[in-house]
C-alpha positions as a Markdown table, in Angstrom:
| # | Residue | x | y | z |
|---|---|---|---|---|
| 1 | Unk | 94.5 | 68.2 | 88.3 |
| 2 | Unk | 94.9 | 65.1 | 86.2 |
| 3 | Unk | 93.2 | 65.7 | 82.7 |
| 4 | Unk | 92.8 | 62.7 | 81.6 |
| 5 | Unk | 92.5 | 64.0 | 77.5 |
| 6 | Unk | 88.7 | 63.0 | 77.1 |
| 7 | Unk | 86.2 | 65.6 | 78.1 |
| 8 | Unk | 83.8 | 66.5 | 75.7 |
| 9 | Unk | 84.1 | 62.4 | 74.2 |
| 10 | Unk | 80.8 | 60.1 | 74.2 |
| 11 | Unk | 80.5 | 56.6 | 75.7 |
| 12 | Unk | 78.2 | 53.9 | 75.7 |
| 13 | Unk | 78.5 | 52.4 | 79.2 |
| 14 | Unk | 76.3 | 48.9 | 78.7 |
| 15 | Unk | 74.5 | 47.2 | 81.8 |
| 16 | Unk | 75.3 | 50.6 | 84.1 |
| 17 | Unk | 72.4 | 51.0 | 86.2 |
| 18 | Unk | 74.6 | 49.6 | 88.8 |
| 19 | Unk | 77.7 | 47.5 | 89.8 |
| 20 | Unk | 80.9 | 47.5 | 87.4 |
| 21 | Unk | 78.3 | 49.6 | 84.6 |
| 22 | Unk | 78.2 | 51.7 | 86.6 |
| 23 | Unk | 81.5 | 52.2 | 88.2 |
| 24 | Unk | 82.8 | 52.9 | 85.0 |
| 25 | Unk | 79.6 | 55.8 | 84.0 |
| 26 | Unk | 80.5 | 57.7 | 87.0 |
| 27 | Unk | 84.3 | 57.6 | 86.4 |
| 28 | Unk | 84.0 | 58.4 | 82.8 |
| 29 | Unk | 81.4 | 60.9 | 83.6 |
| 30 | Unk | 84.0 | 62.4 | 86.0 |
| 31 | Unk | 86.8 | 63.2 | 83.5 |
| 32 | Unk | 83.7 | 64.6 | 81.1 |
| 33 | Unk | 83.0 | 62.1 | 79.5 |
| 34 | Unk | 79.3 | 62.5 | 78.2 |
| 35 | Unk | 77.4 | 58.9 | 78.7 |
| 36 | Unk | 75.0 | 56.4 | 77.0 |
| 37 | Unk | 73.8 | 54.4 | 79.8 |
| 38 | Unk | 71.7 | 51.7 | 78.8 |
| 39 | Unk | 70.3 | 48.3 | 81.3 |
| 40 | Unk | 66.9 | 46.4 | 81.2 |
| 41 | Unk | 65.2 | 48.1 | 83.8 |
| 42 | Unk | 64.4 | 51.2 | 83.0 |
| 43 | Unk | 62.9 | 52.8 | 86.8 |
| 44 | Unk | 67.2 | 52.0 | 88.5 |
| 45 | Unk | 68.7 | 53.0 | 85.1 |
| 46 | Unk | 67.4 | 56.6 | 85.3 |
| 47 | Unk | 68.2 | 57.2 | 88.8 |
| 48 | Unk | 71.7 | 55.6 | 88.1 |
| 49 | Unk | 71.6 | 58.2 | 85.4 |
| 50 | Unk | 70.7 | 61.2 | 87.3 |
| 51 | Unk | 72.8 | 60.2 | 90.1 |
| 52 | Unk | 76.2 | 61.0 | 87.0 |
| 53 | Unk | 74.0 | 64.0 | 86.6 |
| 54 | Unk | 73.7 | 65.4 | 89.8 |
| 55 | Unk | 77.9 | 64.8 | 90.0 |
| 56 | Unk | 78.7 | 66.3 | 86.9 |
| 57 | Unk | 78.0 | 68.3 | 84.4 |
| 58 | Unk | 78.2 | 66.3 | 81.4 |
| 59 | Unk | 75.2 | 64.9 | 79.4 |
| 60 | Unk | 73.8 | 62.0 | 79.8 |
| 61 | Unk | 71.7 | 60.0 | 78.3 |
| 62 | Unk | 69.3 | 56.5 | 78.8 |
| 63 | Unk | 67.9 | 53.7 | 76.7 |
| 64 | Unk | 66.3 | 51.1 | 78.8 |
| 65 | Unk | 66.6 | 48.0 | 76.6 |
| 66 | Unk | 68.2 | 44.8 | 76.5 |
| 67 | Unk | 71.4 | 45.3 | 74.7 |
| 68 | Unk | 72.2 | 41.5 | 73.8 |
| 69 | Unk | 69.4 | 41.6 | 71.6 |
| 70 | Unk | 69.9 | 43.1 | 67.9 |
| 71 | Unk | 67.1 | 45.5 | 69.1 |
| 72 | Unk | 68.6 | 46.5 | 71.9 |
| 73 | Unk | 72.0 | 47.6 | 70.0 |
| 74 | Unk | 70.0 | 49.3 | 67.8 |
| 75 | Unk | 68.5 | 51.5 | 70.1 |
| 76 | Unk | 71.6 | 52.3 | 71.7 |
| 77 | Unk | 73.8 | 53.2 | 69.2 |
| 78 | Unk | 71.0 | 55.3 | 67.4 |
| 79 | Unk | 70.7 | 57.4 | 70.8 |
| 80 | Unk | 74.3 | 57.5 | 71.4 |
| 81 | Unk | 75.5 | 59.1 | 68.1 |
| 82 | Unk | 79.0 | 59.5 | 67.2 |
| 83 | Unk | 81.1 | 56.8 | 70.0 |
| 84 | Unk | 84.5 | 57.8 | 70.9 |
| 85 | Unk | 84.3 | 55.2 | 73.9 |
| 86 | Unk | 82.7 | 51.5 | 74.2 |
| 87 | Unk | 82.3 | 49.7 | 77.3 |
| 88 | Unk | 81.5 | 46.2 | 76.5 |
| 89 | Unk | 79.4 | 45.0 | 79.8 |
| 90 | Unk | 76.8 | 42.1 | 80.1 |
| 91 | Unk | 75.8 | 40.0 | 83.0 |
| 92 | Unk | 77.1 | 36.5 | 83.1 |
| 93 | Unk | 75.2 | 33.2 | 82.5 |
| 94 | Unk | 74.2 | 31.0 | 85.7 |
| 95 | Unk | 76.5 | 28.4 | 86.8 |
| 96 | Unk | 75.8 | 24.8 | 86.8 |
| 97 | Unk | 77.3 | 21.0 | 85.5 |
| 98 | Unk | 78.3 | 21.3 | 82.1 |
| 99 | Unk | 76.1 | 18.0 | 81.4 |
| 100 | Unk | 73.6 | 19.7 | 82.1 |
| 101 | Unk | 73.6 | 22.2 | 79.2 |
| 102 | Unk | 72.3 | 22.4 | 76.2 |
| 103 | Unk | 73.2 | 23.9 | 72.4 |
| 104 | Unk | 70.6 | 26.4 | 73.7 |
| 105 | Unk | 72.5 | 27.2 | 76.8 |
| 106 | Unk | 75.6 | 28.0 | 75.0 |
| 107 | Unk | 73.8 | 30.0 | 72.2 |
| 108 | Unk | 72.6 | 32.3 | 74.7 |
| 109 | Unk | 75.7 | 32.2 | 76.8 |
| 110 | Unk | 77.9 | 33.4 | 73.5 |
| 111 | Unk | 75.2 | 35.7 | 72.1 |
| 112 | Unk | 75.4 | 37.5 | 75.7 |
| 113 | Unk | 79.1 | 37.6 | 76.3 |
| 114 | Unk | 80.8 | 37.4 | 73.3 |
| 115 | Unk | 78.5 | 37.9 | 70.1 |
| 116 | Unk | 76.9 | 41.3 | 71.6 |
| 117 | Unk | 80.5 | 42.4 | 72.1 |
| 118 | Unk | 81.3 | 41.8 | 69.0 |
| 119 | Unk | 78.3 | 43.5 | 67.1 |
| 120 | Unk | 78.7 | 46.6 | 69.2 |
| 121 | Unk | 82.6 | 46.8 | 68.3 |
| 122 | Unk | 81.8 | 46.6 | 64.4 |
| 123 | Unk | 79.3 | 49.0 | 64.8 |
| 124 | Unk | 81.3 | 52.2 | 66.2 |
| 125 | Unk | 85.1 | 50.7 | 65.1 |
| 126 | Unk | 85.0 | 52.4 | 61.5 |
| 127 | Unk | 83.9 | 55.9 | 62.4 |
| 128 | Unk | 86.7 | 55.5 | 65.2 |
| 129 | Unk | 89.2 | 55.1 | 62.9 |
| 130 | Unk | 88.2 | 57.7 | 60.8 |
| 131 | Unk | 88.4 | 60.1 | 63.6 |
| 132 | Unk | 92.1 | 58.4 | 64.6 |
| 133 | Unk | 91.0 | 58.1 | 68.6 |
| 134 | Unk | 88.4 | 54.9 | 70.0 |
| 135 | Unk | 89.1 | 53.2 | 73.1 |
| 136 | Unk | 86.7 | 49.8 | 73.5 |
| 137 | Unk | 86.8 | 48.0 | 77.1 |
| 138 | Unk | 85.2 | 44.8 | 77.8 |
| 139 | Unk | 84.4 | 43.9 | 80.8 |
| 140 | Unk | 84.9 | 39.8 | 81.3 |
| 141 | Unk | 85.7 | 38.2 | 84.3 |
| 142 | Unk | 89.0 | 36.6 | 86.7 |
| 143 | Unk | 87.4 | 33.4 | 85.2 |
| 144 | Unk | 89.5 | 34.4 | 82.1 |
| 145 | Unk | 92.7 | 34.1 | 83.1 |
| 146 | Unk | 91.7 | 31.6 | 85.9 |
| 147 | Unk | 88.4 | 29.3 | 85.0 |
| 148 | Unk | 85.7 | 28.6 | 87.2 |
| 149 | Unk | 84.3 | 25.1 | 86.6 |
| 150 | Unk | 80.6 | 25.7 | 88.2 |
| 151 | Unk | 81.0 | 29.1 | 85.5 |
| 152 | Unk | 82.2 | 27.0 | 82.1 |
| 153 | Unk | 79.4 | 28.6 | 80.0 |
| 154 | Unk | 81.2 | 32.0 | 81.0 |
| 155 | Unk | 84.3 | 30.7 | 80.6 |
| 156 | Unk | 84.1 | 29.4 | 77.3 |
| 157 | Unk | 81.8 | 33.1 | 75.9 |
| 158 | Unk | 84.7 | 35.5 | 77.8 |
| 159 | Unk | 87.5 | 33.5 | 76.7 |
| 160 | Unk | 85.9 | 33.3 | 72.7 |
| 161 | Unk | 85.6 | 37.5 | 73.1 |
| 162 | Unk | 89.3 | 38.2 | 74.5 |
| 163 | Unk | 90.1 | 36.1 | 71.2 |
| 164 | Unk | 88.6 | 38.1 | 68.9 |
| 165 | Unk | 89.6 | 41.5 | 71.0 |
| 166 | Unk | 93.4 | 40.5 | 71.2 |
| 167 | Unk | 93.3 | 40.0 | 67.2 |
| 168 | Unk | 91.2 | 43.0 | 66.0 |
| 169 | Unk | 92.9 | 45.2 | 68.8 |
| 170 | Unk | 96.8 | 44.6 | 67.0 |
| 171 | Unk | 94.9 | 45.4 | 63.4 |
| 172 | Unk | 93.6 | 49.0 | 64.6 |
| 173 | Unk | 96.0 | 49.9 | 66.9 |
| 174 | Unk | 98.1 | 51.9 | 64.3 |
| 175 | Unk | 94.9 | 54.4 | 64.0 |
| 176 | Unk | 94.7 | 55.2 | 67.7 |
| 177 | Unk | 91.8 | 52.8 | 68.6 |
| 178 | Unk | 92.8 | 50.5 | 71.4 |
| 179 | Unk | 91.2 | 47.4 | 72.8 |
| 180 | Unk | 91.2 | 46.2 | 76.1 |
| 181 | Unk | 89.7 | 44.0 | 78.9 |
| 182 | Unk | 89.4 | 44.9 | 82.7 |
| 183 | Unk | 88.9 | 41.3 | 84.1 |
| 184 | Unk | 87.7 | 42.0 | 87.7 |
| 185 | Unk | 87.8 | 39.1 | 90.9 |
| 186 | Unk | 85.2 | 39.8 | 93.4 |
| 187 | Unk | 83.6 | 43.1 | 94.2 |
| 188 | Unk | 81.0 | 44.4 | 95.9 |
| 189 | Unk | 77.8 | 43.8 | 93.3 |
| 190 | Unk | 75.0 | 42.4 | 93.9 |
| 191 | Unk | 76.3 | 39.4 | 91.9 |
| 192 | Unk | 79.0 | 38.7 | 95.3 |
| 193 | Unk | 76.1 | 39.3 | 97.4 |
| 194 | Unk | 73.8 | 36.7 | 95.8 |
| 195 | Unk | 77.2 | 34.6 | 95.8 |
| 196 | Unk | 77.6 | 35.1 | 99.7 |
| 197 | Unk | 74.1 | 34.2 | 100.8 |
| 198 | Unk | 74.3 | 30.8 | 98.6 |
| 199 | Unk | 77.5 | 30.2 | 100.0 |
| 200 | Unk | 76.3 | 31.3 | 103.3 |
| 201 | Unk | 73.4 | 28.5 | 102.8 |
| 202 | Unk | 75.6 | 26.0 | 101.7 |
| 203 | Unk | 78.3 | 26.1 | 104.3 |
| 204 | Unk | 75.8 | 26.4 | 107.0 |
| 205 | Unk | 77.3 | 29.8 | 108.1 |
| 206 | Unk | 75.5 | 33.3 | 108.1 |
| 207 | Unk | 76.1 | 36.0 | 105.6 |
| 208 | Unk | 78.4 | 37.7 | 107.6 |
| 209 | Unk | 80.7 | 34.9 | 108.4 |
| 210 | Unk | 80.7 | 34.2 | 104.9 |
| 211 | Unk | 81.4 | 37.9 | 103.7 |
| 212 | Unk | 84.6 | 37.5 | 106.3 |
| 213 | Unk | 85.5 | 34.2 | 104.5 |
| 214 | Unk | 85.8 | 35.7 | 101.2 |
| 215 | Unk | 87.7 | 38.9 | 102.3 |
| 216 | Unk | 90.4 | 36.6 | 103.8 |
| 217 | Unk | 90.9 | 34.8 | 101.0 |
| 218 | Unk | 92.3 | 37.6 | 99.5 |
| 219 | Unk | 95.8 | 39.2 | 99.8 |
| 220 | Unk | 94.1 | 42.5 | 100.1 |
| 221 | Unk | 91.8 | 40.9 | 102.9 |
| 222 | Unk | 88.7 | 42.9 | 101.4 |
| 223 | Unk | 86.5 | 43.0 | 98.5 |
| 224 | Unk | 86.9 | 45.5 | 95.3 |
| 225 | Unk | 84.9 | 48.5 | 95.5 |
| 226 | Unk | 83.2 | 49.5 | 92.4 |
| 227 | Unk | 84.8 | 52.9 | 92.2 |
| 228 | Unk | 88.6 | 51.1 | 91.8 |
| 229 | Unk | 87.3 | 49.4 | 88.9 |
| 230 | Unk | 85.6 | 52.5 | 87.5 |
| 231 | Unk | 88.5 | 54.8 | 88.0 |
| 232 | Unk | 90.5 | 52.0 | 85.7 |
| 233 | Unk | 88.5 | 51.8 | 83.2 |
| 234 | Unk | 88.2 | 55.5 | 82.7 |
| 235 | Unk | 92.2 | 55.7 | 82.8 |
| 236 | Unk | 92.2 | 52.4 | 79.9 |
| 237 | Unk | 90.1 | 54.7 | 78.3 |
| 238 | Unk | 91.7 | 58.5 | 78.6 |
| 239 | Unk | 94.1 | 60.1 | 75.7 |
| 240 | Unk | 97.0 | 59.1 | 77.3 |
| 241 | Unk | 96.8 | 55.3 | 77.2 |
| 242 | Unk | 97.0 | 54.9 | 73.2 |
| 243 | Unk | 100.4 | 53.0 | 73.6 |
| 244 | Unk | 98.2 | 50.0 | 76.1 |
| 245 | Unk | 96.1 | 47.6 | 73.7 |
| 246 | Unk | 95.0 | 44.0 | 73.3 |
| 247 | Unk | 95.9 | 43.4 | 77.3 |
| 248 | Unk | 93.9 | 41.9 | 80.2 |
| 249 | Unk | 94.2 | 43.5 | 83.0 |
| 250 | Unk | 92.9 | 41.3 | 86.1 |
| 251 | Unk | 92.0 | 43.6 | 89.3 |
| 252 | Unk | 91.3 | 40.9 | 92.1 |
| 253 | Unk | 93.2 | 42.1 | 94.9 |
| 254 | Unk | 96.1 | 39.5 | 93.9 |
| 255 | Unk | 93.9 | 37.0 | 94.5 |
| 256 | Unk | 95.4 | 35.3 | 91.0 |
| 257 | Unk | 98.7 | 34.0 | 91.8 |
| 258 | Unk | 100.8 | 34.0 | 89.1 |
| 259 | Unk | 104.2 | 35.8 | 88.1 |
| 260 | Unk | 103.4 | 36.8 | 84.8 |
């Protein structure tokens, strides 16, 4: 059996009621891991939650808040206690015409998916030094490496954290505390969903069609399942993956083409 070094370590897995947040709860959950989970609704979050439960036999716990909120972290990281592991995780900001957005707009963008990163890092980064083992994962997005114009307010917040991450992540590395980003393409959420049915609408095709459109696209001719991500993020995070830090690693079925 592959151990990966981490039973008995805490996480706070953020936005894991469902989708990548929750890929990565179940895989960490797996190795025994004992979990945080924390989303805005509170009714899927528990059921998420006792779902790990039911799996394993690690403990887990649930604050139903919104965690890009000052609030929110507070909550969470009071529940969660000592943190060994940090899963950055937020949804992304709509799309739209970058004309069309205001200070506000990018405020909100930057508080959601770089700032709340950020806060959450400083919070649990000491006391993971101290104890000479942290692992922090962000979760961004393909858009990352390779930008989505209708997604710039994403862009520009995920680029601004992998900035900060690849600096801090060279300045701690010497105590055992690694920093890394899991920058996933498209995978089944109900984020690609929502994207298939407007794309569906727009192209005049039905959902199915469009669902075979986007698998086609991609060298793997699929989409990502949410258990790939989350057994990659719990191996990012295991005792054996010290000497891995400051590094995006892009899981989109090759759908990036690029040799380096």
């Amino acid at each position: 059996m592959l151990d990966f070094g981490i039973t008995g370590k805490t996480a706070i897995v953020c936005a894991s009621s469902k989708g990548l947040g929750y890929g990565c709860a179940e895989a960490l959950a797996k190795v025994g891991v004992n979990l945080l989970m924390c989303a805005r609704g509170a009714d899927l979050l528990e059921k998420s939650a006792q779902n790990i439960r039911d799996l394993t036999n690690v403990t887990v716990k649930t604050v139903a808040c919104d965690i890009t909120t000052p609030e929110g972290r507070a909550q969470v990281l009071e529940a969660a206690g000592d943190v060994d592991i940090l899963v950055n995780n937020a949804g992304g900001p709509p799309p739209g015409n970058f004309r069309d957005w205001t200070r506000d707009d990018w405020i909100a963008a930057i508080d959601a998916n770089m700032m709340t990163a950020i806060e959450l890092t400083k919070a649990v980064i000491d006391p993971m030094i101290e104890r000479r083992f942290g692992r922090i994962v962000n979760i961004t997005s393909g858009s990352v490496k390779s930008p989505i114009p209708a997604l710039g307010l994403s862009n520009g917040a995920r680029a601004g954290l992998t900035g900060f991450a690849a600096g801090v992540s060279r300045e701690v590395a010497q105590h055992n505390v690694t920093i890394n980003g899991l920058l996933p393409g498209q995978f089944n959420t109900d984020r690609i969903e929502a994207l298939i049915t407007n794309s569906a609408k727009a192209q005049n095709v039905s959902t199915d069609e469009m669902r075979t459109i986007l698998e086609d696209r991609n060298p793997t001719k699929r989409l990502g399942d949410i258990t790939e991500f989350g057994f990659a993020c719990a191996w990012l995070c295991s005792a054996h993956s010290g000497y891995i830090t400051g590094q995006n690693i892009l899981m989109d079925g090759g759908a990036f083409n690029a040799t380096l």
